[in-house]
C-alpha positions as CSV (number, residue, x, y, z in Angstrom):
1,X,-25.7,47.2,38.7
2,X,-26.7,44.7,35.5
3,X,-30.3,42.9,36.3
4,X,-31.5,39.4,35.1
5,X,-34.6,41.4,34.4
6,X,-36.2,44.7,34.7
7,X,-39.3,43.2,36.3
8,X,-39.5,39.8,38.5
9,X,-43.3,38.9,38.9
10,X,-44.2,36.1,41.9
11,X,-46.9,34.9,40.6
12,X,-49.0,33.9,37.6
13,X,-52.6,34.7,38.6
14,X,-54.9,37.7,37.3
15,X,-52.8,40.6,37.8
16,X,-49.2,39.1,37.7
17,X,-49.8,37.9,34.3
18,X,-51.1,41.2,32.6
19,X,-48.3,43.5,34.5
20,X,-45.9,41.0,33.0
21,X,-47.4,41.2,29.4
22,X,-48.0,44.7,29.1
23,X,-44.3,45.4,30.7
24,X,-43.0,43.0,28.3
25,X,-44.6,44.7,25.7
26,X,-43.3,48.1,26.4
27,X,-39.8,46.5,26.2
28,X,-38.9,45.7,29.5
29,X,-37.0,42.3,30.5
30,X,-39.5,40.1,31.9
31,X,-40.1,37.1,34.4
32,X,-42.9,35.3,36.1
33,X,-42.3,32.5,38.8
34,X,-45.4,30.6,39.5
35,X,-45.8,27.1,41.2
36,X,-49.4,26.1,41.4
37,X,-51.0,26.7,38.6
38,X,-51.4,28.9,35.8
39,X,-54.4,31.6,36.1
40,X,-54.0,31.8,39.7
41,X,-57.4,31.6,42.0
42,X,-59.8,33.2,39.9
43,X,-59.0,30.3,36.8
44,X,-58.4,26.8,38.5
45,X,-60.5,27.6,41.8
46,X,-62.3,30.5,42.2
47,X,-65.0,32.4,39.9
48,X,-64.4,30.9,36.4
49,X,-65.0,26.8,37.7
50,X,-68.0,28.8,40.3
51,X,-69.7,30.2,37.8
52,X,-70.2,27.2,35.8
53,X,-70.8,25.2,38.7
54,X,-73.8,28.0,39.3
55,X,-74.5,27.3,35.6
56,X,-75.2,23.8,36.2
57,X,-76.8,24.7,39.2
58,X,-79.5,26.6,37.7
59,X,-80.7,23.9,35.0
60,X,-82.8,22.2,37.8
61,X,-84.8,25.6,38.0
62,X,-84.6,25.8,34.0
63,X,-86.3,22.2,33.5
64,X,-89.1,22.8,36.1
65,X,-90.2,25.9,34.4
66,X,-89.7,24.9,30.8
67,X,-93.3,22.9,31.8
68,X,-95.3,26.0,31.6
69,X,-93.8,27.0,28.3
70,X,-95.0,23.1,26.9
71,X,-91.6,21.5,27.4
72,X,-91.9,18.0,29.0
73,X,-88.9,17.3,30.3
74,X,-88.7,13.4,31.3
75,X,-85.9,11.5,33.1
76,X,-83.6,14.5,33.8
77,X,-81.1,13.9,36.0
78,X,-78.1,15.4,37.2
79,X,-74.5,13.5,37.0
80,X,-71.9,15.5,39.0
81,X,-68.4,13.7,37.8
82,X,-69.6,14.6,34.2
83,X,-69.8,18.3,35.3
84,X,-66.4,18.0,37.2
85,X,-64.5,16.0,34.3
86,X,-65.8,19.1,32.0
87,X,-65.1,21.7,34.4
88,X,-61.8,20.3,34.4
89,X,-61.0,20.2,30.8
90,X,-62.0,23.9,30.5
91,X,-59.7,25.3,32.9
92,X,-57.1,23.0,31.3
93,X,-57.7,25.0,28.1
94,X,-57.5,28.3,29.5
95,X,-54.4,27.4,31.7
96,X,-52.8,26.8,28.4
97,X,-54.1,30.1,27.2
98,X,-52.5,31.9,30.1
99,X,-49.0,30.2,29.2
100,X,-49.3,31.1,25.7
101,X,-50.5,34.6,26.5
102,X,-47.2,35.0,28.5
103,X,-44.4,33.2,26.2
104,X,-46.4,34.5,23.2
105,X,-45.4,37.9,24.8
106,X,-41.5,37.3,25.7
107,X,-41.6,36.9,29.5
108,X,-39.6,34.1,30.7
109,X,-41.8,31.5,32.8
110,X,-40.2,29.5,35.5
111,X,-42.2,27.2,37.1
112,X,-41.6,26.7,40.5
113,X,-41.8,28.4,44.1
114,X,-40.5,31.6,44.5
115,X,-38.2,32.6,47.6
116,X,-37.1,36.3,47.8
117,X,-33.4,36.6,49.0
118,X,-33.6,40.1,49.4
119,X,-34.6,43.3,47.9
120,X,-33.0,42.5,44.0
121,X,-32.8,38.5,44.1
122,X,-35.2,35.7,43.9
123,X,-34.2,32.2,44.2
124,X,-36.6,29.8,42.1
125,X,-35.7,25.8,42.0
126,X,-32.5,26.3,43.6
127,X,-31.5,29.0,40.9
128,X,-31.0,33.0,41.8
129,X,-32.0,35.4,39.5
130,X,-31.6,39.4,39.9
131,X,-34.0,42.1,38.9
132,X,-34.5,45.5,39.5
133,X,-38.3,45.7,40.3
134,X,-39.9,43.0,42.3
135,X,-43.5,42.6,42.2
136,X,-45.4,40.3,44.1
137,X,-48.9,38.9,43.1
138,X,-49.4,35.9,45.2
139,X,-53.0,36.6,45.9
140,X,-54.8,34.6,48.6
141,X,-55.6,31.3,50.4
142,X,-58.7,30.6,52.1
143,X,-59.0,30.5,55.5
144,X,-60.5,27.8,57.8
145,X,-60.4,28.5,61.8
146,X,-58.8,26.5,64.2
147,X,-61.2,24.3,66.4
148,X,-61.5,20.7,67.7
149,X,-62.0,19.0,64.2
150,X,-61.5,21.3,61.5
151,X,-59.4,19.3,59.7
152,X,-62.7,17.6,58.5
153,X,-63.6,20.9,56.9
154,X,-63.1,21.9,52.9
155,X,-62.6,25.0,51.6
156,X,-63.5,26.6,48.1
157,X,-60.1,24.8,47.4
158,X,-61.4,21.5,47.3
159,X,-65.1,21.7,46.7
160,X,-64.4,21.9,43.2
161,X,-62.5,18.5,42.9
162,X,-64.7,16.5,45.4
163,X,-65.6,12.7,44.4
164,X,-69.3,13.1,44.6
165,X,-72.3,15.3,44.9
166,X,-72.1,15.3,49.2
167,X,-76.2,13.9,50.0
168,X,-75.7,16.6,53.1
169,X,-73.6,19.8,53.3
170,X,-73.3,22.4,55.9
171,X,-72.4,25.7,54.5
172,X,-70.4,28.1,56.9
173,X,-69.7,31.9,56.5
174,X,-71.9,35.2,55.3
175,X,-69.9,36.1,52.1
176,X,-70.5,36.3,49.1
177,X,-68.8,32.4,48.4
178,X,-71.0,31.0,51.0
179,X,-73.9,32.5,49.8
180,X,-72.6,31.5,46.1
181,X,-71.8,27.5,47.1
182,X,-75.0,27.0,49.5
183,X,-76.8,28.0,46.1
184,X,-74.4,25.3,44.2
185,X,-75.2,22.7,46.2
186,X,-78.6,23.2,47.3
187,X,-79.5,23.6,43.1
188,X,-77.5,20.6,42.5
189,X,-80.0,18.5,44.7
190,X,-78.1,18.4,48.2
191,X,-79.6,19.0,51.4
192,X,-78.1,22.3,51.9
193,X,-78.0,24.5,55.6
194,X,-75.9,28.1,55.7
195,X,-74.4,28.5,58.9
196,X,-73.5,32.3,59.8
197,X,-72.5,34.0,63.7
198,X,-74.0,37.0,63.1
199,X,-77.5,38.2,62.4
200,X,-77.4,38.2,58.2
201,X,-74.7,37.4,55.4
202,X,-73.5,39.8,53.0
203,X,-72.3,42.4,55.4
204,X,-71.5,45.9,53.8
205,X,-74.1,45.1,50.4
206,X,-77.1,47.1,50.5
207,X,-80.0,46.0,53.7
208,X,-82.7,45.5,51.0
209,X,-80.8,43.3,49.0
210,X,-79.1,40.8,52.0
211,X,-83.2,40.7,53.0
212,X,-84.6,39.8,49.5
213,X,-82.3,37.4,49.0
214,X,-82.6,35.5,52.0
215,X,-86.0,35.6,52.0
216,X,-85.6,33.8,48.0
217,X,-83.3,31.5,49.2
218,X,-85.7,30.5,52.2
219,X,-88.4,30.2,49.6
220,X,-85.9,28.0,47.6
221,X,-85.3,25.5,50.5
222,X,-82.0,26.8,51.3
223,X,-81.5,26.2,55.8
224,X,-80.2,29.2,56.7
225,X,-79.4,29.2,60.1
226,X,-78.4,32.8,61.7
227,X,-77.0,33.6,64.8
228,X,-75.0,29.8,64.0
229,X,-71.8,28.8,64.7
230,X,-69.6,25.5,64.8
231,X,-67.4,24.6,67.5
232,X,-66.5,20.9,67.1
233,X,-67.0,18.3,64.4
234,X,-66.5,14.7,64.8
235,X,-66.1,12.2,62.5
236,X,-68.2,9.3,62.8
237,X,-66.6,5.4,61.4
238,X,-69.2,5.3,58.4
239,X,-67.7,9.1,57.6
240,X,-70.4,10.9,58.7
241,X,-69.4,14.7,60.0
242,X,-71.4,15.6,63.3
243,X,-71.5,19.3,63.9
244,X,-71.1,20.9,67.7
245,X,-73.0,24.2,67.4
246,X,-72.4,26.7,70.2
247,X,-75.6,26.6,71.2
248,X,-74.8,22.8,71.9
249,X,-77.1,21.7,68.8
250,X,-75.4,18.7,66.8
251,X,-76.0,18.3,63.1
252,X,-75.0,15.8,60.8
253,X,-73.6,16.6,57.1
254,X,-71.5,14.6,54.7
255,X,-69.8,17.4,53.7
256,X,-68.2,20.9,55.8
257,X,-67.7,23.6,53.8
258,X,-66.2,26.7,55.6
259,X,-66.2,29.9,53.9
260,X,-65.1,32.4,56.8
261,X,-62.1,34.5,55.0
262,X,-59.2,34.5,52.8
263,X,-55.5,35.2,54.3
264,X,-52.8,36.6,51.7
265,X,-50.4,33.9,50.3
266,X,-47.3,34.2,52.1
267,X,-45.8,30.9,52.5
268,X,-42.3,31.1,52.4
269,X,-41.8,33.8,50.7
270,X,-39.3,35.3,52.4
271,X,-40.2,38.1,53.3
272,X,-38.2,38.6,56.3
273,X,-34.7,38.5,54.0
274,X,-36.7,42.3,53.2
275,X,-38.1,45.2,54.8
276,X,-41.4,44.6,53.7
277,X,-44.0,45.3,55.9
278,X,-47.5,44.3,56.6
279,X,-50.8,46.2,57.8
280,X,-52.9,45.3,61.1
281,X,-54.6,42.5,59.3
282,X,-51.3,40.6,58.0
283,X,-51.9,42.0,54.3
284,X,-48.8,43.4,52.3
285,X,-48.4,47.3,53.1
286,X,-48.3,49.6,50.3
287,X,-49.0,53.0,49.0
288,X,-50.9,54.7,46.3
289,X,-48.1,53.4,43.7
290,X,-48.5,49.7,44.7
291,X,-45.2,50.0,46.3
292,X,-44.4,48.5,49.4
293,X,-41.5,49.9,52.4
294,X,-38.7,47.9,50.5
295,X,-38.5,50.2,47.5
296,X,-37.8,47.7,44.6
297,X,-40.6,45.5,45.5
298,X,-44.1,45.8,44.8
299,X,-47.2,44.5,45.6
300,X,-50.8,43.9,44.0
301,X,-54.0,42.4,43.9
302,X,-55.4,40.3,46.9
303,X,-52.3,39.7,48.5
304,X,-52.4,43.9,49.7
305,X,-56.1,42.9,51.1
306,X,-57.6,45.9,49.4
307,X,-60.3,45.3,47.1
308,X,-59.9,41.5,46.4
309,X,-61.4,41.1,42.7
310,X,-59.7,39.7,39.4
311,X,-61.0,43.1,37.5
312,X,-59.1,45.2,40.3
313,X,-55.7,43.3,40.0
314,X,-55.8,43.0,36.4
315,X,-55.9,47.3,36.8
316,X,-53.5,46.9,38.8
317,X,-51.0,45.0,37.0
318,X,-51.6,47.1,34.3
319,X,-50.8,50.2,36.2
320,X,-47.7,49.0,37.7
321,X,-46.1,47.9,33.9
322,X,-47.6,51.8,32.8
323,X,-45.8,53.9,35.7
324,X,-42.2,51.5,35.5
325,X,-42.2,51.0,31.9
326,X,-44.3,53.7,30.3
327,X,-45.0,56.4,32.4
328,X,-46.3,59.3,29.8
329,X,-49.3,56.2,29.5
330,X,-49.7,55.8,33.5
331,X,-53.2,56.6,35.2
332,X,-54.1,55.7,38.6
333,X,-56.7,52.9,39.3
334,X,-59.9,54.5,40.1
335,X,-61.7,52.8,43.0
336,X,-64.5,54.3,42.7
337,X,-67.9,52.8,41.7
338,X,-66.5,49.2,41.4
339,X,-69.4,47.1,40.3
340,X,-70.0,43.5,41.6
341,X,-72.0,40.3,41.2
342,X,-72.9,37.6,43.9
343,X,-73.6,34.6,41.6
344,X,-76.2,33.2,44.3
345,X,-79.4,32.0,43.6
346,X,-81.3,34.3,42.2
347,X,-77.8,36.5,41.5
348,X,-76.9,39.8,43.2
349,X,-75.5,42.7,40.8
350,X,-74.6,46.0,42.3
351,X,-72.8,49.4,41.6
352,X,-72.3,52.5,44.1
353,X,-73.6,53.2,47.5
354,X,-75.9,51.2,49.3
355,X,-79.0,53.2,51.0
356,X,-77.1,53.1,53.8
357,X,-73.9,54.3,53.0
358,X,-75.2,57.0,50.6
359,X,-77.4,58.2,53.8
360,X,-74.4,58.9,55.6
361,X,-73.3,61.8,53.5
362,X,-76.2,62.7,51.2
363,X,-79.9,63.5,51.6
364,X,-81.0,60.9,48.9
365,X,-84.4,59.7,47.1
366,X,-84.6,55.4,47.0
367,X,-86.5,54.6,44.2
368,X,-87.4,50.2,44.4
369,X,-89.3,47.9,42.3
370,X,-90.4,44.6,43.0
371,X,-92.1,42.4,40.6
372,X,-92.2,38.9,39.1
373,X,-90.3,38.4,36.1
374,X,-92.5,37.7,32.9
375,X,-90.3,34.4,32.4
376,X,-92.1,32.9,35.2
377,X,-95.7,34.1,34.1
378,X,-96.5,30.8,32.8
379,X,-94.8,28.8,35.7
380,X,-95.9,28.4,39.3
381,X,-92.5,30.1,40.5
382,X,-93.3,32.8,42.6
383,X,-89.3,34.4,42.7
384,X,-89.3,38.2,42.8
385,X,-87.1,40.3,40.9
386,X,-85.9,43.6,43.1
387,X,-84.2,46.8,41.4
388,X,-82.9,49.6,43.8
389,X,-81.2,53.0,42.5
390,X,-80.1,55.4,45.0
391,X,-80.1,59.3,44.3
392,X,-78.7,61.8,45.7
393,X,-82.0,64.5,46.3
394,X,-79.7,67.8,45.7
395,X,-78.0,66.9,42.6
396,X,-80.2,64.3,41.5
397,X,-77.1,62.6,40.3
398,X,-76.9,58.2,40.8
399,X,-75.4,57.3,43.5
400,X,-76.5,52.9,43.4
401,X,-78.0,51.0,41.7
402,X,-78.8,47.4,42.8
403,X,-80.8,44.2,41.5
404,X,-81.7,40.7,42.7
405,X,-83.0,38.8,40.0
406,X,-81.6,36.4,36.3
407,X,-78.6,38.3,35.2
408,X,-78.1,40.6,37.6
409,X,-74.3,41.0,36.6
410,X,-75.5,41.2,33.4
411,X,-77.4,44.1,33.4
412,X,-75.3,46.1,36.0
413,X,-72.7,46.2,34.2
414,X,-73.8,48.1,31.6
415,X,-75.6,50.3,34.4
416,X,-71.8,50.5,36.0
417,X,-70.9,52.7,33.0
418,X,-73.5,55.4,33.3
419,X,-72.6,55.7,36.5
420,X,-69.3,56.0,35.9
421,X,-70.4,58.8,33.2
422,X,-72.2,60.7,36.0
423,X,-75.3,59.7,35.0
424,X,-78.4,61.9,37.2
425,X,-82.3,60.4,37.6
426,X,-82.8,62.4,34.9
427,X,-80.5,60.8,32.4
428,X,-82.1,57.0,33.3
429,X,-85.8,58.9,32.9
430,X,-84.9,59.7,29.7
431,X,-84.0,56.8,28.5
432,X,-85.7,54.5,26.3
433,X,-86.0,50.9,27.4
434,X,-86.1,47.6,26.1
435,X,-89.5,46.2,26.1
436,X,-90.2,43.6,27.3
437,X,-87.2,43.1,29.2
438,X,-86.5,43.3,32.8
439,X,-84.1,45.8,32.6
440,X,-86.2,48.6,31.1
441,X,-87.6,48.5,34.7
442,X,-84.2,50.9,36.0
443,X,-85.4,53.5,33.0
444,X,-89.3,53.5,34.1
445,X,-88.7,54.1,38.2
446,X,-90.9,57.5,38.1
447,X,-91.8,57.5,41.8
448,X,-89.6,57.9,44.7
449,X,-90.8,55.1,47.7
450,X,-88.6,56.7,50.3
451,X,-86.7,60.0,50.5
């Protein structure tokens, strides 16, 4: 049978658009349908708009401790529809890199919704088109809970095209975007409370650092309010959001910002004209090769609910176009040591086990520091730096390393490869540092403090 294309990709986010330019690229016939926006989630709403929303967050800190260093900074204030309007134009730029990226590389670009027919056919603006691999990269949506009032309730979705700084804002949820937006808006001057059910956010990241950093963000101001959950809001007639908590407290906010989950994107897709199936938690099912239980579609990125970051469905994408298109070039995506940032207030960077998953299966050493960072020597801020790395005691190799602290991400990163390298104890003692930095400190951890 004669196909349209050799690969029909739903959906232009992170790793639609590289399995579409790297399978154009090794000659196949390419197409991406996409109806929102160009980039997907991590581009228009997720971590590229956060992170300089966390930028602009941070200056506040920046201008109280330039004092100590003789600055005297006078009438600063903070102007949040310049921010937005500038936020705005920047992801306008890179949208138009993203459609550039793909025409530039031959695939055909139809913009509209995406409706799958069946196993070969995709209808798009009324129009079918055939292909012989389907590959679906929706991503996800967030997720707000049903209860009396949610509808009052934003999500990341529209926090980052609201009218004005809200005075008041109730944060809800333990991950790592509630933890990331209570920092936004608390930095950015509004009265900010978390909200979480259970006893401390950031479930699954190592114990010491989910403790440091709430005891920084208490320090910072930050309400966090555990053991918390919402059951109603009402809206009153001058706007303002009262709160029902289930302990029958009532607060009052301007602005509800839930954070509890993302679902994968599966509007009207079509999936039952297939046999595609989906796991226990309503994610796409599929194997080691991406592929899902129709066998000429496929499925990546956050929409399979496996580990729901742009770097792991860009590898992804890539690994699809490699196995269909160029399969002497194909390599499995390694999950293993994955490393991560939290872009909270201080950040979180981390690589490997935590202390208590490495405990599970290995005798280990924990090696911690905790310290002030020289940067604040000549302020009055008292935040504390924290550096973690986790060894295993028989082989001596690394098996974490975590830090709270300014450019946590930063640093980690380049930690991320050493690990990746095998890097023991040994190999970090041996290393020269950087002096004065911060991050000589993971090369000059000599003493064990637990075993």
């Amino acid at each position: 049978m004669a196909f349209d294309f050799d690969l029909f990709v739903i959906g232009a986010g992170s790793g639609g658009v590289r399995a579409a330019r790297f399978a154009a690229a090794y000659g196949a016939r390419v197409a991406v349908a996409e109806s929102r926006y160009l980039g997907g989630t991590c581009v228009n709403v997720g971590c590229v708009p956060k992170k300089l929303l966390v930028y602009g967050a941070h200056f506040g800190q920046e201008f109280r401790q330039a004092q100590g260093f003789g600055w005297s900074i006078d009438d600063s204030r903070f102007d949040w529809s310049t921010l937005i309007a500038n936020k705005d134009r920047e992801i306008q730029r890179l949208n138009g890199i993203y459609r550039n990226l793909l025409v530039n590389s031959g695939v055909q670009l139809l913009e509209g919704h995406a409706r799958l027919i069946d196993g070969h056919h995709v209808e798009v603006n009324g129009q079918r088109h055939s292909a012989e691999h389907i590959l679906i990269a929706t991503g996800g949506w967030p997720h707000v809970p049903e209860f009396p009032g949610h509808e009052h309730a934003i999500s990341s979705n529209e926090a980052f095209f609201l009218d004005k700084l809200p005075e008041r804002v109730l944060v809800v949820g333990g991950g790592y975007i509630a933890v990331e937006f209570a920092s936004i808006f608390h930095g950015l001057g509004a009265k900010t409370s978390l909200l979480y059910r259970r006893e401390l956010f950031l479930r699954g990241f190592d114990n010491s650092m989910r403790e440091h950093l709430r005891d920084e963000m208490l320090r910072n101001g930050v309400d966090l309010q555990f053991n918390s959950d919402i059951v109603r809001i009402d809206k009153q007639a001058d706007g303002t959001l009262s709160a029902t908590l289930a302990d029958g407290r009532v607060l009052e906010a301007d602005c509800v910002f839930y954070a509890t989950g993302r679902r994968p994107m599966l509007d009207s897709l079509g999936l039952e004209n297939t046999s595609v199936t989906l796991n226990d938690k309503g994610f796409i099912q599929v194997d080691e090769l991406y592929q899902t239980s129709e066998p000429s579609i496929l499925a990546i990125g956050d929409v399979t609910g496996r580990v729901q970051l742009t770097p792991v469905a860009l590898a992804e994408g890539m690994a699809v176009a490699r196995r269909l298109f160029k399969p002497k070039e194909y390599r499995p995506v390694d999950y293993d040591l994955i490393p991560t940032a939290v872009f909270s207030l201080p950040n979180i960077g981390t690589v490997g086990l935590s202390e208590e998953e490495a405990r599970k299966t290995f005798r280990v050493k924990v090696y911690e520091s905790r310290f002030r960072p020289m940067k604040l020597s000549l302020t009055d801020d008292q935040e504390r730096t924290l550096m973690k790395i986790i060894v295993d005691a028989d082989t001596d190799r690394v098996l974490g390393c975590h830090m709270i602290g300014p450019e946590a991400g930063e640093i980690i990163q380049g930690l991320a490869v050493a690990l990746k390298a095998g890097a023991t104890k040994q190999t970090f003692d041996e290393t020269m540092g950087i002096h004065p930095t911060a991050a000589e400190e993971f090369v000059t951890m000599r003493t064990a403090t637990r075993n």
